[in-house]
N, C-alpha and C positions, 0 to 999 in steps of 0.2 A: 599496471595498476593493481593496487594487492585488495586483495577481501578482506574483511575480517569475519571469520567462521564461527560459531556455537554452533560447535559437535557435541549431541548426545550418544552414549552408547551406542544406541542402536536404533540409528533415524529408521525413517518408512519414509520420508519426503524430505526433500527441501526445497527452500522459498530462498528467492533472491527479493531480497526487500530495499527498497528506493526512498531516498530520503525526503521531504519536502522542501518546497523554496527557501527557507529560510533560517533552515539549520540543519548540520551534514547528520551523518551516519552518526556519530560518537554524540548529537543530542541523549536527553532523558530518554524521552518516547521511543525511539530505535533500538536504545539498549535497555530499558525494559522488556519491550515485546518481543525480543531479539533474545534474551534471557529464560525469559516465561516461555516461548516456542521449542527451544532446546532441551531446557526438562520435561518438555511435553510432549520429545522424541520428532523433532523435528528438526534437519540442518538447516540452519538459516548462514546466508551470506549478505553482511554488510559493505557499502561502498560509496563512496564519493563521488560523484560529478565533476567533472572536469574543473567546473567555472568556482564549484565548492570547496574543491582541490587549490585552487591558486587564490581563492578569498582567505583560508587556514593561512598559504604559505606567506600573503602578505597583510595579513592582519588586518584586513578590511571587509565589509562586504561585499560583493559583489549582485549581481545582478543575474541569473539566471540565464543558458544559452538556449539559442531556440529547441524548438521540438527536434529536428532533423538529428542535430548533434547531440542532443540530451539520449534521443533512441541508439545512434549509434553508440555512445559511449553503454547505454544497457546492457545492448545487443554483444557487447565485448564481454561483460560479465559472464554472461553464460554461456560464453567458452569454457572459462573455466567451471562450469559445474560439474556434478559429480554425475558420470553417465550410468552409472546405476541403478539412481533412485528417481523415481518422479519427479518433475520438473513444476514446480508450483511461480508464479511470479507478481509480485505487487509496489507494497508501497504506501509511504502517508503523503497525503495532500496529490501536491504536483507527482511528486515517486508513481502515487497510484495511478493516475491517466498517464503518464510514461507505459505504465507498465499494460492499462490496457488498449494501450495502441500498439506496443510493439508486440502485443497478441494477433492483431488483425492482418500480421505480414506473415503470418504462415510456415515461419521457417523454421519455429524451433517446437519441438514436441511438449510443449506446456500443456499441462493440465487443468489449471486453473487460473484466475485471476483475484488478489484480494485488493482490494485498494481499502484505507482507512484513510477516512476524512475526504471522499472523494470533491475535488473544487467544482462541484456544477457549473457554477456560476462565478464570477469575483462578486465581495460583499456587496449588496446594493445594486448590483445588476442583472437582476436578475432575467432580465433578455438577452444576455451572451452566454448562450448556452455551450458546453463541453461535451457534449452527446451523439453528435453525429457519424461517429465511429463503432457506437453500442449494437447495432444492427450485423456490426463484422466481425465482432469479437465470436471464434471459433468454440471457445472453450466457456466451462462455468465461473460467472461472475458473482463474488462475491463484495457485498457493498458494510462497513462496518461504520455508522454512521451518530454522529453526537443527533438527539432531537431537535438542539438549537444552533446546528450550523450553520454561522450565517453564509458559508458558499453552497448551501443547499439543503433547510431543516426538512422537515418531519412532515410538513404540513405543505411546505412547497410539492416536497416531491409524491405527495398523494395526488397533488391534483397535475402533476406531469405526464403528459402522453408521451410514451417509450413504446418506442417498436418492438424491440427487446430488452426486457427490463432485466438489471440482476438481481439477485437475491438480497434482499436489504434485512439487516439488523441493526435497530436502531435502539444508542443506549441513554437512557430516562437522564433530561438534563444534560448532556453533555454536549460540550462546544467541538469547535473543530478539531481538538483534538481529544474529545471524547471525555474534557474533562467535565466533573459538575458544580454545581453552586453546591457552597457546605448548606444551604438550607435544604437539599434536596434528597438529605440522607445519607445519600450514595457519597463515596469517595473516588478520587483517580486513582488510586491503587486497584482497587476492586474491579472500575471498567475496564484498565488496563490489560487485569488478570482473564479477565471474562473475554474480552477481545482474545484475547491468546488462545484461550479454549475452543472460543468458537472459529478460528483460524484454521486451528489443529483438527476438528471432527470435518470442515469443509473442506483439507487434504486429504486425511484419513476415508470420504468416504468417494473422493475422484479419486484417489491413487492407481487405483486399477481400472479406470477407465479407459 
């Protein structure tokens, strides 16, 4: 299964970043922040999913594989990562609780966790929560989050009891994928760019943890 890598010069980390449900690696959003993170001296690795893998090859969509297989297919990723630099791992949507579950198995020296767009919840229900594995995540969470996501906004998650809670940054306006209403000022380029920065200072300052 190949990556697709943005090497900068001269990383200080890199992220193996996980796609969400609904569209692979080679989406806008992946190769944007995927872009943005590598001039910001970061080696990012992009990848497919199996089930994302054989939707491309037959020109359909497909339906997502469960958790088990979705983990092991991650978990093969970061074979191939680079044993030199610190081990960062994330993801948008579904990519991101991929990625902070297969933190809570212990076996690989990660540093951190990002997830962007975490799925809380699915829309509308907001009683099937996604959280019960947040207590086991080893390492620093970080949460990159629209205000008005509806798998879990701004207002939901204040009033959420978390055992342990990650660190949230949440961008004014923005949907699940962090985009905003053009009445709100803000453009998705900008959150985009911002999400990347702040990706980059929350490796930059676990690197040496």
């Amino acid at each position: 299964m190949t990556i697709q890598w943005f090497k900068p010069n001269k990383p200080v980390a890199q992220f193996i970043f996980a796609h969400g449900a609904g569209a692979g690696s080679d989406s806008p959003f992946m190769q944007t922040i995927a872009q943005h993170l590598s001039e910001l001296g970061i080696l990012v690795g992009l990848f497919d999913f199996e089930y994302m893998q054989q939707a491309k090859a037959q020109g359909k969509r497909r339906p997502p594989d469960r958790a088990p297989k979705l983990l092991a297919c991650f978990a093969n990723q970061l074979e191939q990562a680079n044993k030199q630099l610190p081990l960062f791992i994330g993801g948008k949507s579904m990519g991101g609780r991929m990625a902070s579950m297969l933190a809570t198995q212990g076996k690989y020296p990660i540093k951190g966790v990002i997830a962007m767009g975490y799925p809380f919840h699915p829309p509308g229900k907001p009683e099937k929560l996604r959280i019960d594995h947040f207590s086991d995540i080893p390492c620093p969470f970080l949460v990159l989050q629209g205000e008005r996501d509806t798998f879990g906004n701004q207002i939901e998650l204040a009033q959420m009891k978390l055992d342990k809670s990650p660190e949230f940054i949440f961008f004014e306006d923005g949907d699940h994928s962090l985009k905003p209403r053009k009445k709100s000022g803000y453009s998705e380029a900008e959150h985009l760019l911002e999400a990347a920065k702040q990706a980059t200072e929350f490796m930059r300052e676990h690197a040496n943890d």
